[in-house]
Structures are given as C-alpha cells and as structure tokens.
C-alpha positions as CSV (number, residue, x, y, z in Angstrom):
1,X,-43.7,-25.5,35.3
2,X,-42.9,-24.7,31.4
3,X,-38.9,-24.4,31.3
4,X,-37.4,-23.5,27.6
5,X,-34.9,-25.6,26.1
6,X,-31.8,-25.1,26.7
7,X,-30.3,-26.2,23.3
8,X,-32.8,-24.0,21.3
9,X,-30.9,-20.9,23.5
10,X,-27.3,-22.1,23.2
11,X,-28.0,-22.1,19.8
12,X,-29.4,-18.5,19.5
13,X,-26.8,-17.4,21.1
14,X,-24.1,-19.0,18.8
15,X,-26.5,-17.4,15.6
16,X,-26.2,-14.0,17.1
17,X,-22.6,-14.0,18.3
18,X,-21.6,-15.4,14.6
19,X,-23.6,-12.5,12.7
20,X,-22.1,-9.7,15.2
21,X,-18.6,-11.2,14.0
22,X,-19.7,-11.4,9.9
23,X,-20.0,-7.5,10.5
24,X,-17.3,-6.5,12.2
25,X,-15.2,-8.2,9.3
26,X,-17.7,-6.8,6.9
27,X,-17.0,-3.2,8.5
28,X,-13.5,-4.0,9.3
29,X,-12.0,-5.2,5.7
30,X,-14.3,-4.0,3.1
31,X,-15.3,-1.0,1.8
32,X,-18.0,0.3,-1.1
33,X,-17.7,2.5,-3.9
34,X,-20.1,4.7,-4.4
35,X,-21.0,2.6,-7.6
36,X,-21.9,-0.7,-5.8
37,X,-18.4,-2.1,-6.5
38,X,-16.0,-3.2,-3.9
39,X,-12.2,-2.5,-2.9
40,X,-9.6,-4.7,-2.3
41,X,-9.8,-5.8,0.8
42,X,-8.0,-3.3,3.3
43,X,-7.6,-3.2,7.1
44,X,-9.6,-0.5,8.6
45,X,-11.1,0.4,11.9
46,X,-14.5,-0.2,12.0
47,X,-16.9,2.6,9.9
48,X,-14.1,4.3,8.7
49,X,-13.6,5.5,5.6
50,X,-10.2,4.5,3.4
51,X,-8.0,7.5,2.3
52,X,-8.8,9.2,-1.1
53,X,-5.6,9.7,-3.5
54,X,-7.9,12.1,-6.3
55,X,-5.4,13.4,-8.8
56,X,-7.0,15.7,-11.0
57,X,-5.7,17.2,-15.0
58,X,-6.5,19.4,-16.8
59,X,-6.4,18.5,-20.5
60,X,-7.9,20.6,-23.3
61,X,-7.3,22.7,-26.3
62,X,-4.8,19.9,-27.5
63,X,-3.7,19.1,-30.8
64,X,-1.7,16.5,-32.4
65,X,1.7,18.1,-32.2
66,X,0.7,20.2,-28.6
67,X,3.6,20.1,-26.5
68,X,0.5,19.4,-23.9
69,X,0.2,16.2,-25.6
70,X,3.8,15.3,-24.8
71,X,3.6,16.8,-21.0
72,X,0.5,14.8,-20.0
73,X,1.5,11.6,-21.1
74,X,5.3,11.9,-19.2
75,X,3.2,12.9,-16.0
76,X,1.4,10.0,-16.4
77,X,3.6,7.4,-16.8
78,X,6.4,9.2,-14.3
79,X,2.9,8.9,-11.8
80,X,2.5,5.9,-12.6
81,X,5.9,4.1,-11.9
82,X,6.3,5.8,-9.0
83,X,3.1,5.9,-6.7
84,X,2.8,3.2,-4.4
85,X,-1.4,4.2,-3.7
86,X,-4.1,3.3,-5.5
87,X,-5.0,6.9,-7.6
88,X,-7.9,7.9,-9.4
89,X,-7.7,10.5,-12.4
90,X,-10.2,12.9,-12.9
91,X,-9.4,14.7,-15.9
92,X,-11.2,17.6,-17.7
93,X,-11.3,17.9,-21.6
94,X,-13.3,19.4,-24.2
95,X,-14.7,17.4,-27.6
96,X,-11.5,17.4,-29.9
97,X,-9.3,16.5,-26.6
98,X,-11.1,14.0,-25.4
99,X,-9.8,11.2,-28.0
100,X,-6.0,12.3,-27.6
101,X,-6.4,11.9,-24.0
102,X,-7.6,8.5,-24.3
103,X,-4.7,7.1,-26.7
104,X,-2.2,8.8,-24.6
105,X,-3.5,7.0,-21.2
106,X,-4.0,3.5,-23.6
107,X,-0.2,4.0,-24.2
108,X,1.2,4.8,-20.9
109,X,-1.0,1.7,-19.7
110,X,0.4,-0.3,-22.3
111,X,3.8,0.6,-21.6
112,X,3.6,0.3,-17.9
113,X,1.5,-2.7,-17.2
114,X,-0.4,-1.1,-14.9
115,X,-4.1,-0.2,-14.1
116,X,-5.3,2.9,-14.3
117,X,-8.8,4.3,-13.0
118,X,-10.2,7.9,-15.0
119,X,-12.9,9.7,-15.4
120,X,-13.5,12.5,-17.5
121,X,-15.1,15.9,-17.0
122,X,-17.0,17.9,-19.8
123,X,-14.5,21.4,-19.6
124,X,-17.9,23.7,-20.9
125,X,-20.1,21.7,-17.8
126,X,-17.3,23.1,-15.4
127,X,-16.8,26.2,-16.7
128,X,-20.8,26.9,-15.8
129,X,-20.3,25.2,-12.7
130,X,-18.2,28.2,-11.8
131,X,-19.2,31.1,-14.0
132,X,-20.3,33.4,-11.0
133,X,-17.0,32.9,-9.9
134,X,-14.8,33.7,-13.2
135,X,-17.0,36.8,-13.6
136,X,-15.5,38.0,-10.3
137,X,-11.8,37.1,-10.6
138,X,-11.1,37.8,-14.2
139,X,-10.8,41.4,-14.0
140,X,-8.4,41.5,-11.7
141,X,-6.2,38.2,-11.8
142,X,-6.6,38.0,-15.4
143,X,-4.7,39.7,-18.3
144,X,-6.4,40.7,-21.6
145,X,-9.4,38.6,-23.0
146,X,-8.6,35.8,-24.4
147,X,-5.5,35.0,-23.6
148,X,-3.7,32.4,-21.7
149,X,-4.8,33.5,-18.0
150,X,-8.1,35.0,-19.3
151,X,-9.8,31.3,-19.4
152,X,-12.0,29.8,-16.8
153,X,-9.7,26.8,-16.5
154,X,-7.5,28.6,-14.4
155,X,-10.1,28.9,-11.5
156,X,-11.5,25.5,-11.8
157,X,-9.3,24.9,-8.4
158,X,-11.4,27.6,-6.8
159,X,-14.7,26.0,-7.6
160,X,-13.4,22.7,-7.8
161,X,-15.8,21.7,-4.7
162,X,-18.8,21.7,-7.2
163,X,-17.6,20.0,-10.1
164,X,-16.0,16.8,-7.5
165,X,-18.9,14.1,-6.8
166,X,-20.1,15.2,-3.2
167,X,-18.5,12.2,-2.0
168,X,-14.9,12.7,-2.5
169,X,-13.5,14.9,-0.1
170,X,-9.6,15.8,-1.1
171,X,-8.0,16.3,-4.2
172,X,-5.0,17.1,-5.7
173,X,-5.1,19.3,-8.6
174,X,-1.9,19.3,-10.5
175,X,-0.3,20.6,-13.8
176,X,0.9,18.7,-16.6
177,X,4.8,20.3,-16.5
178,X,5.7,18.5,-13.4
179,X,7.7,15.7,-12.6
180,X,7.7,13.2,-9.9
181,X,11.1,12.6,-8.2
182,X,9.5,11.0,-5.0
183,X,6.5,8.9,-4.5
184,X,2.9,11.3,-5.0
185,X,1.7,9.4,-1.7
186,X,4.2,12.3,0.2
187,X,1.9,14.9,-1.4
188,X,-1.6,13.1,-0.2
189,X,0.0,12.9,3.4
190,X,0.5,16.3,3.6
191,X,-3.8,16.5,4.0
192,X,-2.9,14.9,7.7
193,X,-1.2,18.1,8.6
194,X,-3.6,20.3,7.5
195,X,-4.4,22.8,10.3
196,X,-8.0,22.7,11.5
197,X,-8.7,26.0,9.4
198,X,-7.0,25.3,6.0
199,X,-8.7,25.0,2.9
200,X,-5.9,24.5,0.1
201,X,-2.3,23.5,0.5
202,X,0.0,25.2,-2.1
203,X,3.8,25.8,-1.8
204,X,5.9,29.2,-2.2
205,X,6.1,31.1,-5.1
206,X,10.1,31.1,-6.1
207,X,10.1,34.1,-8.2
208,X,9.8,37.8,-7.3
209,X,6.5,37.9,-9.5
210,X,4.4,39.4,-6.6
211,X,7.6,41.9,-5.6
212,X,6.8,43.4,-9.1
213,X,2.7,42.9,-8.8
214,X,2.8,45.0,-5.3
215,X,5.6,47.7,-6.6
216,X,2.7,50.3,-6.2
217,X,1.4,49.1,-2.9
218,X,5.0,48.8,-1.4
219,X,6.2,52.4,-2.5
220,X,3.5,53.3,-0.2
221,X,3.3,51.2,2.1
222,X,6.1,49.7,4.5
223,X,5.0,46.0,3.9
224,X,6.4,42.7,4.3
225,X,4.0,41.6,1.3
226,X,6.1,40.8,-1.7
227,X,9.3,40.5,0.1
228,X,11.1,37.6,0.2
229,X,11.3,34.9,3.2
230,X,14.0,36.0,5.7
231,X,15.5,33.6,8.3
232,X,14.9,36.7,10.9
233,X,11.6,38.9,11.5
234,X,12.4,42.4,9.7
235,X,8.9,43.9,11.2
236,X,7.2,43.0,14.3
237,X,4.0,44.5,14.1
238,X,2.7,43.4,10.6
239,X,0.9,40.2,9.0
240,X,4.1,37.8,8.1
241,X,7.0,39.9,9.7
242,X,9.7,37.4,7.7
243,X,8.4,38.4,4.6
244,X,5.8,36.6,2.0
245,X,6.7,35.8,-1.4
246,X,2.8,34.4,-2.6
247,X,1.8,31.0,-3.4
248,X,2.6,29.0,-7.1
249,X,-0.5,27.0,-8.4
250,X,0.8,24.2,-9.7
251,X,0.3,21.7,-7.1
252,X,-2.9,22.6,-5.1
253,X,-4.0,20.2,-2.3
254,X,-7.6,21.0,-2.0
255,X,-9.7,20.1,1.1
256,X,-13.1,19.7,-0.7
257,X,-14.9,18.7,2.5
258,X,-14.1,22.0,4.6
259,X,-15.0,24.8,0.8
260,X,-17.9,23.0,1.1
261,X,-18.8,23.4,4.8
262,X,-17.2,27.0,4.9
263,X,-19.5,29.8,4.9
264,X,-16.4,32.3,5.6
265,X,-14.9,30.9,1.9
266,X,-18.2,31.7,0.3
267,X,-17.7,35.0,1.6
268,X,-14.5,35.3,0.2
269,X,-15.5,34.6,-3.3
270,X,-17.9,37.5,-3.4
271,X,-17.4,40.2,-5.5
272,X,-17.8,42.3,-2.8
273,X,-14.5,40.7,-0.8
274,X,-12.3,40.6,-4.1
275,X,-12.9,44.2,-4.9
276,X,-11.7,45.2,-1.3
277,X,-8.6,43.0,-1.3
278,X,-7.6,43.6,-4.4
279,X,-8.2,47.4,-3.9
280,X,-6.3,47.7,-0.3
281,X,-3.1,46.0,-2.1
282,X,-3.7,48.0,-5.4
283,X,-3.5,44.3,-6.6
284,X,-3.5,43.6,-10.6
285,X,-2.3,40.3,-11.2
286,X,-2.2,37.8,-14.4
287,X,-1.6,34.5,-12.8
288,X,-5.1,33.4,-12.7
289,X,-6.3,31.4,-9.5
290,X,-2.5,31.6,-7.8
291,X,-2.9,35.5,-7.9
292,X,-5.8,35.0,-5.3
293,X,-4.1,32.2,-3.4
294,X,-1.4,34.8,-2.7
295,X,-3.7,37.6,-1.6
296,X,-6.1,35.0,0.7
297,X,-2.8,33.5,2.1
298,X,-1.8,37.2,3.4
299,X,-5.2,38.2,4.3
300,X,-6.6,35.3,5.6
301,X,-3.7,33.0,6.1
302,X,-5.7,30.4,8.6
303,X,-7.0,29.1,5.1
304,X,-4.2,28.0,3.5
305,X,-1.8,25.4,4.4
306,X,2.1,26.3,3.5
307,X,3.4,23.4,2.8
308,X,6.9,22.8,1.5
309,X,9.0,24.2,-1.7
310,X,10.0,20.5,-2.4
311,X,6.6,19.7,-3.2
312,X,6.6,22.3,-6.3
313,X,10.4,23.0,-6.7
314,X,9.5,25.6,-9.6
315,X,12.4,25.9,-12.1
316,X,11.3,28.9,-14.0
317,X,14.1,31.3,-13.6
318,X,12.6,34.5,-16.3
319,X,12.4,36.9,-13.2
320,X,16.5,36.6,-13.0
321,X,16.4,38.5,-16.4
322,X,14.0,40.5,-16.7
323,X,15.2,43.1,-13.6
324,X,15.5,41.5,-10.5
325,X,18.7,39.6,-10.8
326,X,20.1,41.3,-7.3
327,X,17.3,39.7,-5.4
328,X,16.3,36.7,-7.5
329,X,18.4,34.2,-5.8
330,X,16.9,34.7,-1.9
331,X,13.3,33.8,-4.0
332,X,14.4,31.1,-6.0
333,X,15.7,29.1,-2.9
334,X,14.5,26.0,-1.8
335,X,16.4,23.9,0.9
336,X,13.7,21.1,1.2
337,X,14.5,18.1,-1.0
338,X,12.6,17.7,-4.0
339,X,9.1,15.7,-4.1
340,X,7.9,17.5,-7.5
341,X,9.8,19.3,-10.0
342,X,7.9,22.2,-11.8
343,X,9.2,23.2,-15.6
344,X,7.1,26.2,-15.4
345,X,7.7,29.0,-18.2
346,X,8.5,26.1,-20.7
347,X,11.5,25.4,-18.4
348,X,13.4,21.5,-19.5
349,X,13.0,19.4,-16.4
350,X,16.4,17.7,-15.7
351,X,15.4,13.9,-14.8
C-alpha cells in the first residue's frame, strides 16, 4: 500500500501556517492609502481601518495684505505645534489664492520642521457640487446678494459629503479665526461619542443672535427657542425645556459616512422641508449654514451632536452692545475649559 511522505506534509504544513502568520502581520500593522502608498506601521486589529484626522480650510478671495492671509497661516502653524495625530489638510481655493496658500504652508513648514500632507479643492468645482443646495438656503439664511453670507462657501459644510473622496468618512471643517489652546486630537475624539443618530457635531452659539432672529416667533409663541440655557427646566412640555441658544459654525465635526447613507438628511435639504421650518419659526437668518444648524438642532435634534463650548469658546461679544446687555452674560458663558478659541467678529484672540 502507497503511504505519502511524511516530510513532504510536515512541510506543507509549516508553508501554510507561515503564510496565515505573513497576513495577520500584514492585516495587523499595515495599512493602504487609497493611492497605493503605505502608512507607518501602526498596531491595529485585524481589517480595521486606522482613525481619520481630515481638517478641512477654506481659503479664497485672498489678497496680499488679506487679514485671511495672516489668520490661515497662525492656524496652521498653532495646528501644527500642537497636534500629536497625523492630519491631512484639505483646503479649498480659487485661481489667484491658490499660490498665497502655498507660500504660507511652505513657511509654516519651514518654520516648524514638520510635515505636512494637503490637498487642494477647486472652490467653483464645489460650489456646483452643491448648487441645488445654495439655491435652497440662500433665501432664507442668507442676507442681500453678494455679500459676505450670500456665497456658496458658507454651505460647503452642508454638502461637504460630495466634494470629500468617498473614502474618507469624518471631517472637521474649521475656520481660519481660531486658535488652538489644547491638542486638535480632543476635537477628532469627540466622533467616538457621537450618538448613533448624529450627523454634525457643533458647539453652542454664545450670543443672543437667534433671541433677536426668533423675536417675531417668540412674541407669539411661548418657546424655549432662542432662550438661553438654564440650569433648571422653565417648560415641561416643549422641544428643549432648558432653553436653546442655536449652534456657531465655526468648528463643524461632520460625520461624512452617515449624510451619505441618510435618506432622512436628503429629505431635509429639500426645498420643500426648508420652506416649512423656516416658515413655522418665521425664521430669517444671515449666518449662512449655522442658521440651519440651529433650526435642524431644534427640529430634529437626533442629528446633531452638542458637543462642548470649549471646543469653540467664541469671543465675539457685539451682542452685549447692540441691545441685549441685561441678558448677554447667561449666553456668553462657558464653564468648560477651553480646547479652541474663536475671534469671531474680528475679535483679538488673547494667546
């Protein structure tokens, strides 16, 4: 009788076990790019992909002297010494920007020693990325054509989901008047609280802006939209009983993945839905893509994800001045320490 060798199958054996253990450590310390190249080696569990740190800019309509200019480099280089995870820039510019951007990013790299990874993003391929939906928020979150709030840029975090390649799945869109005070990697982890539901993550408004939007509505009717956050319930039977100041745009934590898999968002974003929500709230804001934040967030507040004031302590204090000084005060606190200072309204950021 024919018996195989023994050797020959000791030998298989050996072969296969060592090839099972080459990809386990392939699967286990290595992972792609989606351009063939590979990362630094990083322990993983097997399959799984490594967390994203996206940081997208805005950057366009600069000039030499542009106080932009001055605002995007700082950012950068205050990102830079401070982040302790490997970030990717995604930044969107038009023709005459393009050029500033990439001295200012040449001299922050130069400065810091430091890599940096970016990418740029054609502003007019964006802006028709997401026409359909400009044409339905500028009418009402917009104020007169062609000014500051009238352009597409500021709902480029609305349809940011079509402009980011299809394989990144967070981002975190931020402006350029902010300044770092803790490391940015606090920010990404706040995508590991997200509730199942959430689609963006965006901090408080500190001002009374949306007290003053909703004046109309809140004559009428006895809301808790617009008010300011109480440390007790002052209604019981309404959306938010301890009040809802709105959201500030500044730093939006955007959960790419879920906008794309939602058909309730694409709902949302209908002409149809806008017209109702801003009608039931006689709504008429100014503020661009934070003005609908604020309305989804009272309507529909399974979407968005409240996350702290210390991750946009806003500075802006205009509101305090300009009629609302008896009330500005319980807006404008924030008892969370600061991640993220924001000089909104041209506000100096002390460092």
């Amino acid at each position: 009788m024919y018996a195989p060798k023994k050797p020959k199958l000791r030998f298989l054996l050996k072969l296969g076990i060592l090839i099972a253990a080459l990809l386990v450590v392939y699967f286990t310390f290595f992972h792609y790019n989606s351009d063939g190249s590979a990362n630094d080696a990083t322990f993983l569990l097997p399959f799984k992909k490594p967390k994203e740190y996206n940081v997208w800019l805005i950057f366009t309509k600069v000039s030499q002297r542009s106080p932009l200019r001055y605002k995007f480099h700082n950012l950068l280089e205050n990102i830079l010494n401070i982040s302790s995870v490997p970030l990717k820039f995604h930044i969107i510019v038009d023709n005459s920007s393009k050029q500033l951007a990439v001295g200012e990013i040449s001299d922050v790299v130069s400065h810091s020693n430091k890599a940096i990874f970016y990418k740029f993003y054609d502003v007019e391929a964006c802006a028709r990325a997401i026409s359909d939906i400009v044409d339905v928020m500028t009418p009402h979150f917009s104020s007169k054509p062609g000014t500051y709030y009238s352009d597409a840029l500021f709902y480029i975090s609305l349809g940011l989901y079509r402009i980011a390649p299809p394989s990144q799945r967070t981002a975190l869109l931020l402006d350029c008047d902010l300044y770092f005070k803790k490391d940015i990697r606090l920010v990404f982890e706040e995508f590991d609280k997200f509730k199942p539901t959430a689609l963006f993550g965006l901090a408080p408004e500190l001002t009374p802006v949306y007290r003053h939007v909703l004046q109309t509505y809140k004559v009428k009717k006895n809301s808790t939209f617009g008010e300011y956050y109480h440390s007790k319930a002052i209604s019981s039977n309404m959306q938010h009983p301890r009040g809802f100041q709105g959201y500030n745009s500044g730093v939006v934590l955007i959960n790419l993945s879920a906008i794309r898999k939602s058909k309730e968002y694409s709902q949302i974003i209908r002409n149809e839905t806008v017209q109702y929500l801003t009608s039931k709230y006689k709504f008429r804001g100014h503020l661009g893509d934070q003005d609908f934040y604020t309305l989804i967030g009272f309507e529909y507040p399974d979407l968005i994800q409240t996350i702290n004031c210390g991750f946009n302590r806003q500075l802006c204090v205009w509101w305090r001045e300009h009629g609302y000084r008896d009330v500005f005060d319980f807006y404008f606190k924030c008892q969370h320490p600061a991640v993220i200072l924001h000089g909104n309204c041209n506000t100096k950021i002390p460092k």
